[in-house]
N, C-alpha and C positions, 0 to 999 in steps of 0.2 A: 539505429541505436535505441536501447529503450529508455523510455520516461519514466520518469519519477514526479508522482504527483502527492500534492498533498493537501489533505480531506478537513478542514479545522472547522469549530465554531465560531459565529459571526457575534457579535452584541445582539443581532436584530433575530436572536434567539434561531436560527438558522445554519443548515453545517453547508461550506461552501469548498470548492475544489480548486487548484490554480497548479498547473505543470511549473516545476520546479528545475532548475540547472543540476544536477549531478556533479555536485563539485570535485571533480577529478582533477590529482596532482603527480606529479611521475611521483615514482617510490622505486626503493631498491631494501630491499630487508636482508635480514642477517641469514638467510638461505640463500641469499643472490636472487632470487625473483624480483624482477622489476618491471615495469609499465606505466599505467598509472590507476591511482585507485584516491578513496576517500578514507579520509583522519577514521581511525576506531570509537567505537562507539558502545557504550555498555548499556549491556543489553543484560536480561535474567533467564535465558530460556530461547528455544527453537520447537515449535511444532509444524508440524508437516498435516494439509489437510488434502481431500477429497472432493468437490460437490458435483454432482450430477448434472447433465444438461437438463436445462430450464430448471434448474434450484433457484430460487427467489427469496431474500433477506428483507423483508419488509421495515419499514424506517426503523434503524436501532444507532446508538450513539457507539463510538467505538467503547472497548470495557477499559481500556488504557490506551496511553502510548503507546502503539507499534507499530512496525513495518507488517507487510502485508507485499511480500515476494512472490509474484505470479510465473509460475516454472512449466507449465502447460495450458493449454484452454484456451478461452476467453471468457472476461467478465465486464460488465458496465458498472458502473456507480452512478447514481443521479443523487444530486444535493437538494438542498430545498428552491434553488431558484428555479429547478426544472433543467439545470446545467445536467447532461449524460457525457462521463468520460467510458471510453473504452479501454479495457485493459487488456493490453499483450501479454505472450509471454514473456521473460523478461523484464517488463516493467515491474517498477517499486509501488506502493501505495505508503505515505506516512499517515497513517490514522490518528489525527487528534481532537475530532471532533467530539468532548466529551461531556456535552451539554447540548440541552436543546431539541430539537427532531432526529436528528442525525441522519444518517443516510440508507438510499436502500442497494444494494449489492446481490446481481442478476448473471448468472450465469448464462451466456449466450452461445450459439453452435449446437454443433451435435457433440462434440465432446465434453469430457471432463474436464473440471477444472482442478489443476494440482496448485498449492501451492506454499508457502511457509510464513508462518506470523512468528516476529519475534519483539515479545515484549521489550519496549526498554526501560531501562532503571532510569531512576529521579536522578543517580546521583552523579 
C-alpha cells in the first residue's frame, strides 16, 4: 500500500517528516463507483513533472501547501534531523514545510522520476 508522509516545520526552525495514515472511508458516488477513498480536498491546480536520475533539490522550503504524487521513479527526502524517507511510486508527499531550512529532495535509481504536485487552496 503506499504512504503518505508528511514534510512540516518544527519551532526549532527545522522541517521534519512523520508517515501519516491515509484516512480512507468506503464511498459510493452518484456514478456508482465505490470502494474507499478520502474526503475532497481543494486544491488550485495539477502539474505533472519530470526529474532525471541523480536530480538533487538542495535544502529548499516547500513554495506552498501541496501534495507531491509520486506516479513513477524513486525519490528520498532528508529533513533537518538527518531523517531519509524514501519515496515510491504511489506514495503522497504533503508538503508544508514553509519556513525554515526546509528539505532536500533526491532523485534515486537509474530512472526517472515522474510525478504531480498539486497546490492546495487556503480555503
Amino acid at each position: 500500500m503506499p504512504k503518505m508522509w508528511r514534510v512540516y516545520s518544527g519551532t526549532d526552525g527545522q522541517s521534519h517528516i512523520a508517515e501519516l495514515p491515509l484516512a480512507m472511508k468506503p464511498f459510493r458516488d452518484v456514478e456508482g463507483a465505490h470502494g474507499e477513498g478520502t474526503a475532497m480536498q481543494p486544491a488550485s491546480g495539477i502539474a505533472f513533472r519530470a526529474a532525471p536520475p541523480g536530480y538533487v533539490l538542495d535544502w529548499h522550503c516547500a513554495p506552498r501547501r501541496q501534495y507531491s504524487i509520486s506516479l513513477a521513479g524513486a525519490a528520498e527526502i532528508e529533513v533537518g534531523d538527518g531523517t531519509v524517507a524514501r519515496i515510491e511510486p504511489g506514495d503522497v508527499v504533503l508538503a508544508e514545510d514553509l519556513t525554515g531550512r526546509g528539505h532536500v529532495t533526491r532523485v534515486v535509481g537509474s530512472q526517472p522520476r515522474l510525478y504531480a504536485i498539486v497546490p492546495l487552496s487556503d480555503t
